[in-house]
PASEBA-1860 file (N, C-alpha, C; in nm, 3 decimals):
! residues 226
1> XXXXXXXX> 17.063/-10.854/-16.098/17.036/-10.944/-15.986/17.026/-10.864/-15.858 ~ 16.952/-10.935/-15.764/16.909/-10.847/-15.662/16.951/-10.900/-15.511 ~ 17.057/-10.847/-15.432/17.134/-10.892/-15.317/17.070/-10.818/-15.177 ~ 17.025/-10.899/-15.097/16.958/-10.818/-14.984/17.127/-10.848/-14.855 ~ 17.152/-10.740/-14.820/17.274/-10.788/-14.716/17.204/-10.703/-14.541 ~ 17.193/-10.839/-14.447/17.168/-10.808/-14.352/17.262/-10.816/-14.261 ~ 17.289/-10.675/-14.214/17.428/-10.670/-14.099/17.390/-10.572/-13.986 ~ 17.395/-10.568/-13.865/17.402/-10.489/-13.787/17.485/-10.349/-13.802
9> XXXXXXXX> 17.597/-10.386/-13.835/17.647/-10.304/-13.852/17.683/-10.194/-13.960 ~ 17.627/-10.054/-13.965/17.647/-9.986/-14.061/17.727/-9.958/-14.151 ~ 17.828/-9.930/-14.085/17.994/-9.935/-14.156/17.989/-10.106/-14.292 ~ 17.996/-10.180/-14.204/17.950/-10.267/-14.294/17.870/-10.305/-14.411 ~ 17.773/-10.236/-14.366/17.624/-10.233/-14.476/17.704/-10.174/-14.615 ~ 17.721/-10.011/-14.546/17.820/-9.885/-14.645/17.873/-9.971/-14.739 ~ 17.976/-10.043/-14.675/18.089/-10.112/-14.780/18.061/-10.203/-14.853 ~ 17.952/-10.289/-14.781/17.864/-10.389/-14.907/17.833/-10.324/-15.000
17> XXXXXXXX> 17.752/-10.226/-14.993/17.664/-10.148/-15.082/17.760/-10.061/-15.221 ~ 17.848/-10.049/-15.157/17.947/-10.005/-15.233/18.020/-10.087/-15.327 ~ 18.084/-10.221/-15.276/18.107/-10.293/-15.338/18.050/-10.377/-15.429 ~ 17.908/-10.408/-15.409/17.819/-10.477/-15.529/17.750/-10.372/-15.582 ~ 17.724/-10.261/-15.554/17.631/-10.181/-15.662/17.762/-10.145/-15.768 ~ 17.905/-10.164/-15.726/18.006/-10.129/-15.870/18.034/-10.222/-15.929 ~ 17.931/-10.355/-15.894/17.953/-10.501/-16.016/17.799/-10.464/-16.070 ~ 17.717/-10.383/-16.053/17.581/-10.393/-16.106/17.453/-10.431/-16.070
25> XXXXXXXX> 17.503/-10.496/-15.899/17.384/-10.585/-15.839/17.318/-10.447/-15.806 ~ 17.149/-10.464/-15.784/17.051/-10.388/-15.696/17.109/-10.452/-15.554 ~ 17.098/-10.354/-15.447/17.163/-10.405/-15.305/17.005/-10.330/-15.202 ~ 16.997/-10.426/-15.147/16.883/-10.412/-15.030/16.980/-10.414/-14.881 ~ 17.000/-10.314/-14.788/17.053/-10.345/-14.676/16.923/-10.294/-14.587 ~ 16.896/-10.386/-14.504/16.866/-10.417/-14.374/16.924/-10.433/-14.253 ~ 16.943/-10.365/-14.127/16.961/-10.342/-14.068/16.934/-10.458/-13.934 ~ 16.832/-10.573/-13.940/16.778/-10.617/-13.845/16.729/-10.751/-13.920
33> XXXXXXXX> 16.698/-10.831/-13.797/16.632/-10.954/-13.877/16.470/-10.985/-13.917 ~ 16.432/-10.907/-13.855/16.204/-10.924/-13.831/16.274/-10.797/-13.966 ~ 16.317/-10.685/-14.025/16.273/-10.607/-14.128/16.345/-10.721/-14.278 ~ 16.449/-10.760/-14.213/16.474/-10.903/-14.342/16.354/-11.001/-14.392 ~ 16.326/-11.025/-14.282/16.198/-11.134/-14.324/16.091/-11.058/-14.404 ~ 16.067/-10.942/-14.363/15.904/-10.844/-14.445/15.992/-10.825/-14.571 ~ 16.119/-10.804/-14.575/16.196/-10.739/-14.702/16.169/-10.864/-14.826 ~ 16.211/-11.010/-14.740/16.230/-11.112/-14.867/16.090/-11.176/-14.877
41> XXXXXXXX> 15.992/-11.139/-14.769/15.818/-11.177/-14.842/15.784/-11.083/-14.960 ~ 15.855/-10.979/-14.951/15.819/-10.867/-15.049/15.892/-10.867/-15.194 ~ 15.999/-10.907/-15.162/16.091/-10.853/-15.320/16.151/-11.020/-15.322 ~ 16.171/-10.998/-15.497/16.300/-11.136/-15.484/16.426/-11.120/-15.524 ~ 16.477/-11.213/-15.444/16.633/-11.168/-15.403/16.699/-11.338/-15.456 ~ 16.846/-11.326/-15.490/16.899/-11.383/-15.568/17.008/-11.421/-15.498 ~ 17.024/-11.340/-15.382/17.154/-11.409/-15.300/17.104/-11.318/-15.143 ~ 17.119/-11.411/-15.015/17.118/-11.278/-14.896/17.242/-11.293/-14.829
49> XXXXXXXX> 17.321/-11.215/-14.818/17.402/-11.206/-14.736/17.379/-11.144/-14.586 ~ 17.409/-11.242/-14.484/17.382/-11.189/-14.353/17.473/-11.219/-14.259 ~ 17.450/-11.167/-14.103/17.526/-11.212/-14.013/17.462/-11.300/-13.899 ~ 17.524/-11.396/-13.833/17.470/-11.476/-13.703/17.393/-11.337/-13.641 ~ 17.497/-11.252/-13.600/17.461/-11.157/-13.503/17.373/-11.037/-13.506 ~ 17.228/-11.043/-13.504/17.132/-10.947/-13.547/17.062/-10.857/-13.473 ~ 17.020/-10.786/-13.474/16.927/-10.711/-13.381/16.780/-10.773/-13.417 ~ 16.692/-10.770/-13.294/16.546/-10.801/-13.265/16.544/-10.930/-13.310
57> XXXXXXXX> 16.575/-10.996/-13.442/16.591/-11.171/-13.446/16.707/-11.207/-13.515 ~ 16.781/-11.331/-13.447/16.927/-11.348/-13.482/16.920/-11.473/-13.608 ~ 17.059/-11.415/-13.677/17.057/-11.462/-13.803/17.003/-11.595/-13.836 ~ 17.029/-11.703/-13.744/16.973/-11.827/-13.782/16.806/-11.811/-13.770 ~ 16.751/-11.769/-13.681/16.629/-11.740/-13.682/16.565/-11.718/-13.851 ~ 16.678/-11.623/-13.888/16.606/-11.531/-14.000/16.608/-11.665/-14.095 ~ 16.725/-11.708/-14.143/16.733/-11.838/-14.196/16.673/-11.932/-14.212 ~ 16.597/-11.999/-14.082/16.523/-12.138/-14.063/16.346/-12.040/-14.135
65> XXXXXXXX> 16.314/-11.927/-14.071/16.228/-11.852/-14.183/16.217/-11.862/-14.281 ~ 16.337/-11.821/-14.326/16.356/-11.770/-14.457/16.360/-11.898/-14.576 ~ 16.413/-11.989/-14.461/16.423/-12.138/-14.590/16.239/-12.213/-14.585 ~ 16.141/-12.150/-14.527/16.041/-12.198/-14.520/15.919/-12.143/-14.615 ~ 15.992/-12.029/-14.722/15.930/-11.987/-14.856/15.987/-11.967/-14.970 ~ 16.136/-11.941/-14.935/16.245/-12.029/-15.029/16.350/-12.050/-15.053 ~ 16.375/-12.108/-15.192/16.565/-12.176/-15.148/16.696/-12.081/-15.219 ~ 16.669/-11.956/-15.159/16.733/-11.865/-15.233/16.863/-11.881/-15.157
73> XXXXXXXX> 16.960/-11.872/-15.217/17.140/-11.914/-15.169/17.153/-11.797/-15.069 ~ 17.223/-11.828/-14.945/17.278/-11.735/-14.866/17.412/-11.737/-14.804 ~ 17.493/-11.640/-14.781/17.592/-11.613/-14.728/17.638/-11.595/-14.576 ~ 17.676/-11.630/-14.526/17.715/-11.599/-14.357/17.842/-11.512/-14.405 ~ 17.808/-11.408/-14.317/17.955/-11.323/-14.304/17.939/-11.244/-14.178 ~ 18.012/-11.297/-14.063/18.019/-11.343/-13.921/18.134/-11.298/-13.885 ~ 18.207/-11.242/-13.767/18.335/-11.229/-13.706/18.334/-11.323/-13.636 ~ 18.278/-11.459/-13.585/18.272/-11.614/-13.520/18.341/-11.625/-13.585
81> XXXXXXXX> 18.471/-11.669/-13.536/18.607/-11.756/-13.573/18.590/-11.939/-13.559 ~ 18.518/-11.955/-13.448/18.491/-12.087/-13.342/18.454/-12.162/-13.489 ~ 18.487/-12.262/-13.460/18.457/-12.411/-13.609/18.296/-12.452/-13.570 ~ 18.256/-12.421/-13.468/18.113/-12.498/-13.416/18.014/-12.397/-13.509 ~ 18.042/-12.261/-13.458/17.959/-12.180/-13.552/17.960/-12.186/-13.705 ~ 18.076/-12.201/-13.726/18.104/-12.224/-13.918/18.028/-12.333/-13.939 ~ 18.041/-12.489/-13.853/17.976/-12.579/-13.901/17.837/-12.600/-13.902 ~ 17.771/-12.487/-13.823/17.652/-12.436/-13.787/17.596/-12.390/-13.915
89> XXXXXXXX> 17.648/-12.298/-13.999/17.605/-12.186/-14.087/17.614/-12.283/-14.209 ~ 17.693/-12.417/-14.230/17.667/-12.496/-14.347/17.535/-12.597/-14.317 ~ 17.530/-12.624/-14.183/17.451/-12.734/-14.179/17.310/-12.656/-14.207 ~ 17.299/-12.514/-14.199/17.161/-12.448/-14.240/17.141/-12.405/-14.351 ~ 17.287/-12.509/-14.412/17.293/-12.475/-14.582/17.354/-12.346/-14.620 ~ 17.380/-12.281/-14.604/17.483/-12.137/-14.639/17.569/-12.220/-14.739 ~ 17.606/-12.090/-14.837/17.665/-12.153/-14.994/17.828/-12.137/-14.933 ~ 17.868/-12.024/-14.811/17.966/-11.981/-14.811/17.940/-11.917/-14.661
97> XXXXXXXX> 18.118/-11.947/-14.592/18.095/-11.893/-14.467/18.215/-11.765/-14.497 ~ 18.207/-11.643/-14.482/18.299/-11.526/-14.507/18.346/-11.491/-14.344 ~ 18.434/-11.460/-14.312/18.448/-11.462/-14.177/18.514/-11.295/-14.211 ~ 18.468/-11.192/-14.093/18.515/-11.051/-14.068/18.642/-11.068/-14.006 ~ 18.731/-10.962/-14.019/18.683/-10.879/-14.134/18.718/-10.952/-14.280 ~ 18.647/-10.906/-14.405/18.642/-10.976/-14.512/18.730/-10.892/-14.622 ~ 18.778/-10.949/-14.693/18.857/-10.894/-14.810/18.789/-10.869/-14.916 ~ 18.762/-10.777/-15.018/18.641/-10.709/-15.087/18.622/-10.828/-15.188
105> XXXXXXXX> 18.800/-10.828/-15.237/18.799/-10.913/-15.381/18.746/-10.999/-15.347 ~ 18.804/-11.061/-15.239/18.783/-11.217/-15.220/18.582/-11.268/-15.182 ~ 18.527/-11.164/-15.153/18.357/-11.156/-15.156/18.300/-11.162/-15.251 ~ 18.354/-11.041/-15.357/18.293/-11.030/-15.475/18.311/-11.189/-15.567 ~ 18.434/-11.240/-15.510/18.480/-11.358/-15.624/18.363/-11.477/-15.562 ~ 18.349/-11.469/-15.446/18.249/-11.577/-15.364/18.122/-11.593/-15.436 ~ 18.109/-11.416/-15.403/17.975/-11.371/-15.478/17.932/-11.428/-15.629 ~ 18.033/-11.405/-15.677/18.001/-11.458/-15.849/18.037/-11.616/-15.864
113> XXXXXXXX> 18.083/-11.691/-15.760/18.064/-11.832/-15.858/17.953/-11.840/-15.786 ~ 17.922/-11.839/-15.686/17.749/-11.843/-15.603/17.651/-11.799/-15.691 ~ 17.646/-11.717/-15.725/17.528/-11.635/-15.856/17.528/-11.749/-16.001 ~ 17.646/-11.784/-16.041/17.668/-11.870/-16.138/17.643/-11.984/-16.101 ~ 17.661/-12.072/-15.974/17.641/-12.163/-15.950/17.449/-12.176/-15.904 ~ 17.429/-12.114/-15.850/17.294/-12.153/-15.833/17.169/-12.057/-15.945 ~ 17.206/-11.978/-16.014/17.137/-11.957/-16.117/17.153/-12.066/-16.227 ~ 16.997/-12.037/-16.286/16.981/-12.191/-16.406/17.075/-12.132/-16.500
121> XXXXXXXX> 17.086/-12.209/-16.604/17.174/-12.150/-16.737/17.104/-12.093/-16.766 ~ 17.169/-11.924/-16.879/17.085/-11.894/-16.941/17.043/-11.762/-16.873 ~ 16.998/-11.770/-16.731/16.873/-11.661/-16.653/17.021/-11.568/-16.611 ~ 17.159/-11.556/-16.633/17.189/-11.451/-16.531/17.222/-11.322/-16.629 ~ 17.129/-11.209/-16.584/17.137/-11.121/-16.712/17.287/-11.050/-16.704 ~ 17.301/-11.020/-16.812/17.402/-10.937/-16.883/17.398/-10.784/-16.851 ~ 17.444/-10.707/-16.812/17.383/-10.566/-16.828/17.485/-10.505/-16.989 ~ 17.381/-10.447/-17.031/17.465/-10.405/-17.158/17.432/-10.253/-17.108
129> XXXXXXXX> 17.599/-10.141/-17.163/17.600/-10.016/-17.116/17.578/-9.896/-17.246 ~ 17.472/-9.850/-17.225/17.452/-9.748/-17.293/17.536/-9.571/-17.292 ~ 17.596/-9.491/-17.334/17.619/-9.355/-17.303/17.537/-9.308/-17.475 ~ 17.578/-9.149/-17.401/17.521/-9.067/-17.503/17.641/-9.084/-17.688 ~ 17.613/-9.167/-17.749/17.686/-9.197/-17.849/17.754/-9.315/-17.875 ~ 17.745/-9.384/-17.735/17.833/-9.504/-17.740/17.738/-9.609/-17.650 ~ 17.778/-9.745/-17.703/17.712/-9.839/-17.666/17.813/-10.000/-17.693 ~ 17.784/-10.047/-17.532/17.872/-10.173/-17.482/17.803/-10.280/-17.471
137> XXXXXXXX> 17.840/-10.389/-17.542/17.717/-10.482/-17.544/17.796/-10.611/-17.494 ~ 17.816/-10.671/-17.369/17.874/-10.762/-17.317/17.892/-10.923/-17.313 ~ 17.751/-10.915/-17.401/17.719/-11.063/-17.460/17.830/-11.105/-17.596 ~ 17.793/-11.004/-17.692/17.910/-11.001/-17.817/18.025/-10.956/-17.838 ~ 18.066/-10.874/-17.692/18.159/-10.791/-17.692/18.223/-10.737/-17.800 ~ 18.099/-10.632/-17.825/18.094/-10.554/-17.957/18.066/-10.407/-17.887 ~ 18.151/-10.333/-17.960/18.148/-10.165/-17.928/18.067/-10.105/-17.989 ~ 18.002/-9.992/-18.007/17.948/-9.885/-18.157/17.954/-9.763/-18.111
145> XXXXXXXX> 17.999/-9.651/-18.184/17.996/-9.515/-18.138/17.902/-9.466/-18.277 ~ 17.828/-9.449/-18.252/17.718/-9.341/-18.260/17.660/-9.436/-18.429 ~ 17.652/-9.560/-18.381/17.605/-9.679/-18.511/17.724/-9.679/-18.550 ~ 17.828/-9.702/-18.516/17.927/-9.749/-18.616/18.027/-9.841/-18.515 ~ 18.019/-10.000/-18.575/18.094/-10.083/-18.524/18.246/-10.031/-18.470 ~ 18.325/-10.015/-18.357/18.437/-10.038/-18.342/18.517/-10.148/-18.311 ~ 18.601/-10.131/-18.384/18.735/-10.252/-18.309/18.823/-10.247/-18.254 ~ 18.804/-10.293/-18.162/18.937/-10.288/-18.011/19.004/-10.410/-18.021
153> XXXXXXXX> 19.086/-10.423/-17.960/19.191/-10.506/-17.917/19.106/-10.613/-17.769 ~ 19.147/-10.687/-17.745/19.081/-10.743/-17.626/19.110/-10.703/-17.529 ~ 19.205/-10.614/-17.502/19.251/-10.583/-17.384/19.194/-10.414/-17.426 ~ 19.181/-10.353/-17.490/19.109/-10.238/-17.510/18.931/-10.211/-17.507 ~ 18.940/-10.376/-17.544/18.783/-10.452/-17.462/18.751/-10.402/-17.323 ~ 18.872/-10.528/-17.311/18.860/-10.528/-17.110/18.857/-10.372/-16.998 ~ 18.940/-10.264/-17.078/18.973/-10.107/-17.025/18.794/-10.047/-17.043 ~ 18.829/-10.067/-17.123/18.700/-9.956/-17.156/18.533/-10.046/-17.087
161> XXXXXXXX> 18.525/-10.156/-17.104/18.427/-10.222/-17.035/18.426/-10.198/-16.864 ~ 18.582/-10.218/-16.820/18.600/-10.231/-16.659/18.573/-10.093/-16.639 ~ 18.631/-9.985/-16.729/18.555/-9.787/-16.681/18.427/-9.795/-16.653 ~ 18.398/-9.831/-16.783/18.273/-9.773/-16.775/18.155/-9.863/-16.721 ~ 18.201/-9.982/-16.649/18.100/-10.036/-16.554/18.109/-9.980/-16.408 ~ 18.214/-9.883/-16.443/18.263/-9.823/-16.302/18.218/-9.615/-16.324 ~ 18.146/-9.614/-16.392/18.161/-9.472/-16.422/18.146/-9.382/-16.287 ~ 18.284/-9.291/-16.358/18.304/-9.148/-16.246/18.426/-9.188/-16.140
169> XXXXXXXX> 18.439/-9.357/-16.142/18.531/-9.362/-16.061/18.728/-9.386/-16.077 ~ 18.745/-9.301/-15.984/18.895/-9.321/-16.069/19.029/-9.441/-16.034 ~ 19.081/-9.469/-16.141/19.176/-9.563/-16.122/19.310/-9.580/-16.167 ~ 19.378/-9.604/-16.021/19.504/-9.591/-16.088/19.584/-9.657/-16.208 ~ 19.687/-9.629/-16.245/19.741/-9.704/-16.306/19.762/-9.843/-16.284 ~ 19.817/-9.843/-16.165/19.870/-9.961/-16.125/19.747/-10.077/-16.106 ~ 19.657/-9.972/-16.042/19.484/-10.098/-16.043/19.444/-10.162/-16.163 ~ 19.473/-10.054/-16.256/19.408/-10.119/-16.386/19.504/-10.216/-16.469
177> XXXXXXXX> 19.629/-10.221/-16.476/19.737/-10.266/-16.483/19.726/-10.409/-16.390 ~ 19.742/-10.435/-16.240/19.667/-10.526/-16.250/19.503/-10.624/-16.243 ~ 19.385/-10.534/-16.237/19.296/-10.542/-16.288/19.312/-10.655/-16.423 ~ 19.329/-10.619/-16.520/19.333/-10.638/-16.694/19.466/-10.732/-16.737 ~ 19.554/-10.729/-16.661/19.710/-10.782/-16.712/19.714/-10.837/-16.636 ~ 19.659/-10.845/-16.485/19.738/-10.991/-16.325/19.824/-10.916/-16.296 ~ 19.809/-10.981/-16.173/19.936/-10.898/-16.118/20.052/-11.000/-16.176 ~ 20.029/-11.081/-16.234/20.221/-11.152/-16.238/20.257/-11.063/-16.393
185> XXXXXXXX> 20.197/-10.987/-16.410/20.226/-10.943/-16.528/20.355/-10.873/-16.515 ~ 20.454/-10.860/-16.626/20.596/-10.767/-16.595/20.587/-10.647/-16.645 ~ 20.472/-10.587/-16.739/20.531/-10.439/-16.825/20.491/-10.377/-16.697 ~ 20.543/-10.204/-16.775/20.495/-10.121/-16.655/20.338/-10.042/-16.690 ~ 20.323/-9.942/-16.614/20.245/-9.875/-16.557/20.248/-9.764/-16.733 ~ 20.333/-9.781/-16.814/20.299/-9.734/-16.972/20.223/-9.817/-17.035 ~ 20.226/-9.920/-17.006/20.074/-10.011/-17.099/19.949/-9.941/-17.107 ~ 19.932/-9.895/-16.972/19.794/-9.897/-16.932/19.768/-9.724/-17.021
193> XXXXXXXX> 19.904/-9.672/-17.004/19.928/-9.523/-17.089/19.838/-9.524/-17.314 ~ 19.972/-9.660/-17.295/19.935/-9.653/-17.453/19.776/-9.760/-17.483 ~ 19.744/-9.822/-17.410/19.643/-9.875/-17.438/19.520/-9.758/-17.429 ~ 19.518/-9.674/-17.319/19.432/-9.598/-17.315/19.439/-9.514/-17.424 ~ 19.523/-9.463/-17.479/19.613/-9.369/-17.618/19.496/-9.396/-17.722 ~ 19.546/-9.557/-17.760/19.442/-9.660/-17.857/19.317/-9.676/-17.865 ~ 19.258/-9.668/-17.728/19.143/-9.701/-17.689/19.065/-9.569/-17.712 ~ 19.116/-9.454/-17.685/19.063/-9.308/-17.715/19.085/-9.296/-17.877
201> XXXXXXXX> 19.157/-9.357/-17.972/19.168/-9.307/-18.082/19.060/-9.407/-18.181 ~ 18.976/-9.488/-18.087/18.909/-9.588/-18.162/18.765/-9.532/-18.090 ~ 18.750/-9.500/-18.020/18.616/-9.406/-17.978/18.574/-9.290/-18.003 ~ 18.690/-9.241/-18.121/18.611/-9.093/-18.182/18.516/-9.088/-18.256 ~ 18.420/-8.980/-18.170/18.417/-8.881/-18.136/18.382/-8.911/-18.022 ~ 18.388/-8.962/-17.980/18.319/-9.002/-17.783/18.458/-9.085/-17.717 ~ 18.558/-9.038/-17.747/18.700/-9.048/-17.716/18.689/-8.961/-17.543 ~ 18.608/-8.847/-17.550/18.621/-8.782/-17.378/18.571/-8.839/-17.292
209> XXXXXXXX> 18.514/-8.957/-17.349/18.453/-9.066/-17.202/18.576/-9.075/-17.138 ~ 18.664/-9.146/-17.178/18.813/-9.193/-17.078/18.906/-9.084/-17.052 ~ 18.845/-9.035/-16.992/18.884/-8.906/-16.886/19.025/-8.888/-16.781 ~ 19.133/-8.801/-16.792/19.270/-8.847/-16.771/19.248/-8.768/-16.591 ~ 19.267/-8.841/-16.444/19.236/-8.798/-16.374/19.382/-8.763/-16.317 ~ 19.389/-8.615/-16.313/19.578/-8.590/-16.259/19.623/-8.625/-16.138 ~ 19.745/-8.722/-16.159/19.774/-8.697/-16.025/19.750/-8.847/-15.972 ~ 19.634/-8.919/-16.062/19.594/-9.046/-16.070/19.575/-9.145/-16.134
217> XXXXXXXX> 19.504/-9.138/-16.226/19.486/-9.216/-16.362/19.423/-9.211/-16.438 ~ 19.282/-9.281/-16.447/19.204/-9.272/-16.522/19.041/-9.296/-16.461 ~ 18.953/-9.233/-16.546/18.817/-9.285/-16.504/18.725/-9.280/-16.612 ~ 18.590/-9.348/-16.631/18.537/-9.278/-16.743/18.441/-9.190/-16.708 ~ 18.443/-9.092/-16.742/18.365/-8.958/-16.767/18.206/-8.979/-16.788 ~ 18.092/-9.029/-16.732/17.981/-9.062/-16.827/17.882/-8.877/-16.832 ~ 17.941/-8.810/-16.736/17.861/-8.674/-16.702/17.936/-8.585/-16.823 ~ 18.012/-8.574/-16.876/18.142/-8.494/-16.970/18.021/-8.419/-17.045
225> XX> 18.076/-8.308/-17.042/17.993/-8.181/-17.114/18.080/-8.101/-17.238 ~ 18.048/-8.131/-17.368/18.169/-8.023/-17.429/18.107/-7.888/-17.434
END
């Protein structure tokens, strides 16, 4: 799926871009509102996230445009605290008003019932993850290393799916711990030890994907050279 996020501000853009290209979205940032409008005559986009506050044309502008070729769901994410402006950004139909500064989780979670909610059934693709020997298929949540079915545990599911939709990046214990378990969960920070243990002894020979990062935790490896 394809997210165009229009913000003035760079710093901002950065952290969008960061945060949905590690759920899988394609991310379009724009800088301004007249290069938003040429951006969404050109490509199609599945969600826009923008701000009131724009350079050369301001966000509602881009909006009352933008709803005049189509009804693609959009986001306000605004540092306007004032209730007039919030009630502003629904009455122009916005799925969701995010107010700055924004909390990552709490975007991404916006983000996905919005994608689910206004996609038809059926149309929101799956990405299934390929490596050299191994292959993640998210629809059946079925493993294979090198054609040969593996079986995980569901929670050896959830580890190895959440890596490696994240490849190269590292995570602590404690993230993945609560990541996979909640945080109300009570074991410790050895779950995440012996699950990974399990999870490497059911991926041989492509066991060096889940890569032990010192000092930190874990990540998966997708570059690993023997």
């Amino acid at each position: 799926m394809r997210i165009m996020v229009v913000d003035g501000d760079e710093l901002t853009r950065r952290e969008l871009k960061t945060l949905l290209s590690r759920e899988g979205y394609d991310v379009d940032l724009i800088s301004d509102g007249i290069t938003a409008i040429k951006y969404f005559r050109r490509y199609e986009y599945h969600l826009v996230i923008l701000d009131f506050l724009l350079p050369e044309l301001d966000g509602k502008s881009v909006i009352l445009q933008l709803r005049k070729i189509s009804d693609t769901p959009f986001v306000i994410l605004s540092a306007f605290q004032d209730m007039e402006t919030i009630i502003k950004a629904y009455e122009l139909g916005a799925e969701d008003y995010i107010r700055k500064p924004f909390h990552p989780k709490e975007l991404l979670a916006k983000v996905k019932v919005i994608l689910r909610r206004t996609m038809p059934a059926g149309e929101i693709p799956v990405r299934s993850l390929s490596f050299d020997g191994l292959y993640i298929d998210p629809v059946s949540h079925k493993v294979f290393v090198e054609d040969r079915l593996v079986n995980l545990t569901p929670k050896e599911y959830e580890l190895l799916l959440h890596l490696a939709s994240n490849p190269n990046q590292a995570f602590t214990r404690e993230a993945l711990l609560n990541y996979i378990w909640g945080h109300d969960y009570y074991g410790t920070e050895r779950t995440v030890d012996t699950h990974i243990k399990t999870l490497r002894d059911a991926l041989r020979p492509r066991h060096h994907y889940i890569a032990t990062v010192r000092g930190v935790g874990y990540k998966f490896d997708e570059f690993y050279q023997e």
